[in-house]
C-alpha positions, 0 to 999 in steps of 0.5 A: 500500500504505497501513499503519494505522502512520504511521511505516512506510516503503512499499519503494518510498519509499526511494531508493537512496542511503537504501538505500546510507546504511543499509547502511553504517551496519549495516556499520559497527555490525557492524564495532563490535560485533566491536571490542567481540566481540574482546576477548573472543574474538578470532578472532570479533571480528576475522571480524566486524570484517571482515565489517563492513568488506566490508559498509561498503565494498559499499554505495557500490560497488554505489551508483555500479555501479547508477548506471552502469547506469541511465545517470546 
């Protein structure tokens, strides 16, 4: 699948530990923005504080889970 973009990334280039670093790093600036959200309203900041922690924590979990499924 070739783009005319020479900047776009084929799905099937990116290893699963880019998938697992990139989706830490969105956890993580949602983690951020909800920091910045709470002071202003609280109770929406503190939800996205954690949901931004859930997503953080996930990535490496579902890493090592689909390393030991495959078997390495």
């Amino acid at each position: 699948m070739s783009s005319p973009d020479p900047r776009s990334v084929d799905p099937g280039e990116i290893e699963p530990i880019g998938a697992t670093i990139a989706v830490a790093f969105t956890g993580a600036a949602i983690g951020l923005v909800g920091a910045a959200v709470s002071f202003v309203a609280v109770d929406f900041g503190v939800a996205l504080i954690g949901v931004g922690v859930v997503v953080a924590l996930s990535s490496p979990l579902a890493y090592v889970r689909m390393k030991r499924l495959r078997g390495g």
